[in-house]
C-alpha positions in Angstrom: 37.0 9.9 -28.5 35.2 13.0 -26.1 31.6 10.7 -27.3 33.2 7.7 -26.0 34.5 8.7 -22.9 31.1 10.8 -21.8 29.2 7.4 -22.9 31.4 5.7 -20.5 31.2 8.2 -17.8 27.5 8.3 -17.9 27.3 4.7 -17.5 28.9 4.5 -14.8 28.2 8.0 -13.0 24.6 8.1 -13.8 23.0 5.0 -12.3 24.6 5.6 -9.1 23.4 9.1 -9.0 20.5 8.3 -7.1 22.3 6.0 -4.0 24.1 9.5 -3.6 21.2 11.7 -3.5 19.8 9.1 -1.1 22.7 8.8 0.9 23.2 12.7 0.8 19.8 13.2 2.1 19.7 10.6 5.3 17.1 8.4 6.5 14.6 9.8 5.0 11.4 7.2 3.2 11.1 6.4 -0.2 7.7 6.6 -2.2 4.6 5.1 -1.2 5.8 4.7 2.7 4.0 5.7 5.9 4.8 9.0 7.5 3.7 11.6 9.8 5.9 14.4 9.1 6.8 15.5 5.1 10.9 16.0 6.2 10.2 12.3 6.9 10.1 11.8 3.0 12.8 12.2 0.6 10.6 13.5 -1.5 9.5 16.2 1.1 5.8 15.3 0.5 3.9 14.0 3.2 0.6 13.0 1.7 -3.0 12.1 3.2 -4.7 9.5 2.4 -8.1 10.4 3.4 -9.5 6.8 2.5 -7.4 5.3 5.4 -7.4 7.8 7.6 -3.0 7.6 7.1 -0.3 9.1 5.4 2.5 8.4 3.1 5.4 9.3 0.7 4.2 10.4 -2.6 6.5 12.7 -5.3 6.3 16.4 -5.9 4.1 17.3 -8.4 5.2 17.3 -11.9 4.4 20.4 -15.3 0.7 21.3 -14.8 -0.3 18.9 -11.6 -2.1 20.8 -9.0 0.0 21.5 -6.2 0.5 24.2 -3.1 2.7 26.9 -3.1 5.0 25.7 -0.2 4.7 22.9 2.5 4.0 24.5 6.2 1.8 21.7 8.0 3.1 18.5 9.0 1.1 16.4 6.3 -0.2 17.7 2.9 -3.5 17.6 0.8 -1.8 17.6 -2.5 2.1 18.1 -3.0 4.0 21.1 -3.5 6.1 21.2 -7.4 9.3 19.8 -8.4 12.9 21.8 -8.2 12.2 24.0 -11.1 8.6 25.0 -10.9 6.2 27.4 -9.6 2.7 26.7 -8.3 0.9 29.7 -9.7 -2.7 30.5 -10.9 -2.8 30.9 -14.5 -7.0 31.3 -13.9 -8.4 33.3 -10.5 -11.3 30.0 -11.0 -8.9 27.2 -11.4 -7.0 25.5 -8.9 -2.7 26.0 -8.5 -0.8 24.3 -11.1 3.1 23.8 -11.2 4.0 25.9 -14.2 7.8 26.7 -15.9 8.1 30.3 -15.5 
């Protein structure tokens, strides 16, 4: 009975779990739209794209992605890591990498 009520509760709670983070959040851009300014994106990513000289929406970086520490300017070279990770050097020659820790 506890399975079939947390099957029903996740069927019905789960789906609309994102419309409430979005809604929570504001008008903030999805994915993949133009922006100037990363609190512009839900996401919190402002990205370059240095092939068209603009920017847009792109996700944090996920488990061993390259990333930055933290985002300070107003549009980023590479994103910063998802709730739950740390962008750390695991290798003084290699690049940041969003690591468990």
């Amino acid at each position: 009975m506890a399975l079939a009520i947390a099957l029903l509760l996740s069927g019905v709670l789960l789906p609309c779990w994102g419309e409430f983070a979005l809604f929570k959040k504001g008008s903030t851009k999805a994915n993949g739209a133009r922006c100037s300014h990363h609190s512009e994106c839900f996401s919190d990513c402002c990205l370059i794209n240095l092939d068209s000289g603009g920017a847009f929406c792109a996700p944090r970086a996920r488990i061993t992605m390259t990333c930055l520490p933290q985002t300070r300017s107003a549009i980023n070279i590479v994103c910063p890591c998802q709730v739950g990770l740390n962008c750390i050097h695991k290798d003084p020659d290699c690049s940041r990498r969003c690591r468990l820790i």
